[in-house]
C-alpha positions as CSV (number, residue, x, y, z in Angstrom):
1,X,-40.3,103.2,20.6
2,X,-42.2,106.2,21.7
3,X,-40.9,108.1,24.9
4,X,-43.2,106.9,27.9
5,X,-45.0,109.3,30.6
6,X,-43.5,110.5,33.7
7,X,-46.0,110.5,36.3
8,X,-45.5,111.9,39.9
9,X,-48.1,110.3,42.3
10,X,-48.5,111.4,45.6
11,X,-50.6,108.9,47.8
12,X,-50.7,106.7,51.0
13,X,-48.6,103.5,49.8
14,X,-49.6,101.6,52.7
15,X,-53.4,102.3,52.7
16,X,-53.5,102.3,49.0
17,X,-52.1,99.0,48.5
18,X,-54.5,97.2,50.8
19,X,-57.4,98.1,48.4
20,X,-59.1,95.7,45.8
21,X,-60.1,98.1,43.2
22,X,-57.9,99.5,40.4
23,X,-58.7,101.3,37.2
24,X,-57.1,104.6,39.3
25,X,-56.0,107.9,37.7
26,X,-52.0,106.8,36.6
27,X,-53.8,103.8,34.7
28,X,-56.4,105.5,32.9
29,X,-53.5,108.0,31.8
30,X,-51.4,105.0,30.5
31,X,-54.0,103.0,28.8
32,X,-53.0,101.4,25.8
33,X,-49.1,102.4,26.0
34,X,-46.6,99.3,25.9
35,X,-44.1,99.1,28.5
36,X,-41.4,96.7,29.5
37,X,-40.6,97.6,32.9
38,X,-41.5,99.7,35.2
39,X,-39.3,102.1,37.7
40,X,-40.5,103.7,40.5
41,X,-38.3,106.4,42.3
42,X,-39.5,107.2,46.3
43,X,-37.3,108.8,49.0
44,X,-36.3,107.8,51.8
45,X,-34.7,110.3,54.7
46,X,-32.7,107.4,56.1
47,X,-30.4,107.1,53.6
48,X,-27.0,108.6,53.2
49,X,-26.7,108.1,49.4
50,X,-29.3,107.0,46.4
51,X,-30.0,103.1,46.5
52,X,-31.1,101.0,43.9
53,X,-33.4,98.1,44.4
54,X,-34.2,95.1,42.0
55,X,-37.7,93.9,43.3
56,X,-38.9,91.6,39.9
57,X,-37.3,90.5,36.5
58,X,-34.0,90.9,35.1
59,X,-31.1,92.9,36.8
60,X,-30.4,94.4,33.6
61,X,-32.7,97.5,34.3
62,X,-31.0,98.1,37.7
63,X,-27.9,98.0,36.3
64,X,-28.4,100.4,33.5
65,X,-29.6,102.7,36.3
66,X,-26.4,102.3,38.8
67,X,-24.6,103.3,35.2
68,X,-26.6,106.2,34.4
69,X,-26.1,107.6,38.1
70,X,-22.6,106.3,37.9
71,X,-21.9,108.3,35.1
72,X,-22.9,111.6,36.8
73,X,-21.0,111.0,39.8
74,X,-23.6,109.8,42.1
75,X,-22.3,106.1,44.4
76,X,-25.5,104.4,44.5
77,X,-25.8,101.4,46.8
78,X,-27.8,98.2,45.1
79,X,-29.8,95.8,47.0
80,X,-32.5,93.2,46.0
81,X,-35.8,92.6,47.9
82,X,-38.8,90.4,47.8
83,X,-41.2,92.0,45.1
84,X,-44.2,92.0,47.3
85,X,-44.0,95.5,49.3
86,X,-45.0,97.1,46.1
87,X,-47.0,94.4,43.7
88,X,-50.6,95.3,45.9
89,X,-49.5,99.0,45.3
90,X,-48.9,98.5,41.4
91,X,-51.7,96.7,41.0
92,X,-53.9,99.3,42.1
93,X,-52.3,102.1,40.5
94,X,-51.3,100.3,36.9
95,X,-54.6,97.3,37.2
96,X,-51.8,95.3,36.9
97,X,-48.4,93.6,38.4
98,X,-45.5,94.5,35.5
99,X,-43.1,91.6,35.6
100,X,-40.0,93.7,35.8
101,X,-40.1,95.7,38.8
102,X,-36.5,98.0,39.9
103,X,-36.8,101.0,42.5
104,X,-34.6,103.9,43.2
105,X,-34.9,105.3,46.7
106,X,-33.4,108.8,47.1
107,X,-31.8,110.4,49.7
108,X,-32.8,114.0,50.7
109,X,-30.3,116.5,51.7
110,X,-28.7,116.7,48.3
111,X,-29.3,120.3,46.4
112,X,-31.5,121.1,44.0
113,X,-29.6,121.0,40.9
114,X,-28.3,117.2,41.7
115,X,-31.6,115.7,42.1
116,X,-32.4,117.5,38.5
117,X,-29.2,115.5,37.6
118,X,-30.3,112.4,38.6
119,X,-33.7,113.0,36.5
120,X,-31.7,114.5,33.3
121,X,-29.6,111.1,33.1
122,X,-32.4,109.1,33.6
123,X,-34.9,110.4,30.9
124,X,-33.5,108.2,28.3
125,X,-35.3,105.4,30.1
126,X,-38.3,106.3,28.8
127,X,-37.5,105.7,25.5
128,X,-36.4,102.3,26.5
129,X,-39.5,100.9,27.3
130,X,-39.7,101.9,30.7
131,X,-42.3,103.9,32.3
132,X,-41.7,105.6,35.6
133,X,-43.2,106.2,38.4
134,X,-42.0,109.3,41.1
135,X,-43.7,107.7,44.2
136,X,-44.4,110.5,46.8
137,X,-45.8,108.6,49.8
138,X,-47.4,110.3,52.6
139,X,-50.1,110.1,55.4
140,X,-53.8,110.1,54.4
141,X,-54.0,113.9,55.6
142,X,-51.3,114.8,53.4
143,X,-52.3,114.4,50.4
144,X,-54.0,117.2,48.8
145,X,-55.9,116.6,45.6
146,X,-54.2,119.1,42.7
147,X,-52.1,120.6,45.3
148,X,-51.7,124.5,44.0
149,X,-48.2,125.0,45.8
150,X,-46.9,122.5,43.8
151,X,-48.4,123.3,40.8
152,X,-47.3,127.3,41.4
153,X,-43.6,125.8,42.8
154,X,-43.2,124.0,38.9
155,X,-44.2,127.5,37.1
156,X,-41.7,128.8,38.9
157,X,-39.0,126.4,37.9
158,X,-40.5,127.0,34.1
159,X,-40.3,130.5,34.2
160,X,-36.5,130.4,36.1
161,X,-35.5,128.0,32.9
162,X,-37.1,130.5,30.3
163,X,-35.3,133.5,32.0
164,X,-32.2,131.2,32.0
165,X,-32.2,130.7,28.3
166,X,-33.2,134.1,27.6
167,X,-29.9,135.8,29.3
168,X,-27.5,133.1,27.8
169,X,-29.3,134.4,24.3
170,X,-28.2,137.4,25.0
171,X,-24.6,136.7,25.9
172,X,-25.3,137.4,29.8
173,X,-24.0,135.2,32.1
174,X,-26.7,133.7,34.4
175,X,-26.7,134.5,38.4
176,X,-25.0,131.3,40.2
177,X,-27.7,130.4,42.9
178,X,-26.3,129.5,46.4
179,X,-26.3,125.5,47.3
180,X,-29.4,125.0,49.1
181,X,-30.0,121.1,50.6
182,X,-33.5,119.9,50.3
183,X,-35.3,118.1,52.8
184,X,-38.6,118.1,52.1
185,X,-39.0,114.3,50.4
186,X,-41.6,115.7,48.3
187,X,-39.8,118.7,47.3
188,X,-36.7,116.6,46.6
189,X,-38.6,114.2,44.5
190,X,-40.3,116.4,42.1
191,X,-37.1,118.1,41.3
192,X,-36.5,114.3,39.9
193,X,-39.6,114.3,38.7
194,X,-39.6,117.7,36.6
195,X,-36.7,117.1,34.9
196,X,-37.3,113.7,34.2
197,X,-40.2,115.2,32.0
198,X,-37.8,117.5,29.9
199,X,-38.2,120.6,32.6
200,X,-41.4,121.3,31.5
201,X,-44.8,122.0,32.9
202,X,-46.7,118.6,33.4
203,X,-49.3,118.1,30.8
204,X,-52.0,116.5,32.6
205,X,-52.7,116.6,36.1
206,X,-55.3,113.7,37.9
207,X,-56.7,112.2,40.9
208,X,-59.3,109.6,42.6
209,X,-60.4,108.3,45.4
210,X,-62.2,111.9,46.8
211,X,-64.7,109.7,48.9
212,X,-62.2,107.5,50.8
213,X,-59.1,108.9,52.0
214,X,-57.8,105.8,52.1
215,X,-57.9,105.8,48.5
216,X,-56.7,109.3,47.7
217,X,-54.2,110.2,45.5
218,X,-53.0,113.2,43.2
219,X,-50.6,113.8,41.1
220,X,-48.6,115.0,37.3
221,X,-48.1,113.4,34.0
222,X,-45.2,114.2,31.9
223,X,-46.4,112.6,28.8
224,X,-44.2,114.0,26.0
């Protein structure tokens, strides 16, 4: 199976949801790719440690996740909910309710390079059948249709890895950066996000709903 997108949306779960019409910007970028389950990773500053939810379908795909995490040293907690908080979401931003729904909520206040771990062990999903969704929920004001800072904050994490690779070419060893923790939940989750889609700069970039801003929402797509 071919390795599904990545896509970072960043949107008003709550007002979104509520809406009738679909057909937005993540399902026009997914049309006609096959999935069998969907993922969605969101924060939450609550939370002490990462926690895995199984909202719809078999417990196999949350499992697989608490292994993956498990396997880099991470303790995630597992819970399961009712599915509904997020099927009015989904439907709007897929035109459809997938019928295996798991979530992984992050905490913030870990560094940098552990939320990149989380993404690195996770990419194999995507070649699993899942597609994956970074959820970055905000108020209506906040969110900011092809937000430059965040596009200029992922050159920069390009260009750092090309320098990186560069000096370890040449033999040099690289400068250890100090442990910074994130708080920012959108900083922290396209960390996730960017190395979910192989550290690279995001290939396609979209948005809708410019005339409501109940409907707004931005975001990246990591499609290869």
């Amino acid at each position: 199976m071919n390795k599904l997108p990545v896509l970072f949306v960043s949107c008003n779960a709550g007002s979104l949801q509520s809406q009738q019409d679909a057909g937005s910007g993540p399902a026009r970028m997914i049309w006609g790719k096959r999935y069998q389950s969907v993922v969605l990773i969101s924060t939450d500053t609550d939370l002490q440690a990462p926690l895995i939810v199984h909202l719809k379908g078999s417990a196999d795909r949350s499992e697989s996740i608490h292994r993956l995490l498990g396997s880099q040293g991470f303790a995630p907690d597992s819970r399961s909910y009712s599915p509904n908080s997020r099927d009015g979401l989904l439907r709007v931003l897929l035109s459809e309710e997938p019928g295996d729904l798991s979530e992984l909520r992050l905490n913030t206040g870990m560094s940098e390079q552990e939320y990149r771990r989380i993404g690195q062990c996770l990419e194999v999903l995507r070649e699993q059948g899942v597609l994956i969704i970074c959820l970055d929920d905000k108020a209506d004001s906040q969110v900011l249709l092809h937000d430059r800072h965040l596009r200029e904050m992922i050159n920069g994490w390009v260009q750092d890895q090309q320098w990186g690779t560069v000096m370890k070419f040449k033999g040099d060893a690289p400068k250890i950066a100090p442990t910074l923790r994130l708080d920012d939940p959108t900083v922290c989750l396209l960390n996730a996000a960017f190395s979910l889609g192989g550290s690279q700069f995001p290939q396609r970039m979209f948005s809708s709903g410019m005339d409501n801003s109940t409907r707004m929402l931005s975001g990246f797509g990591w499609m290869r």
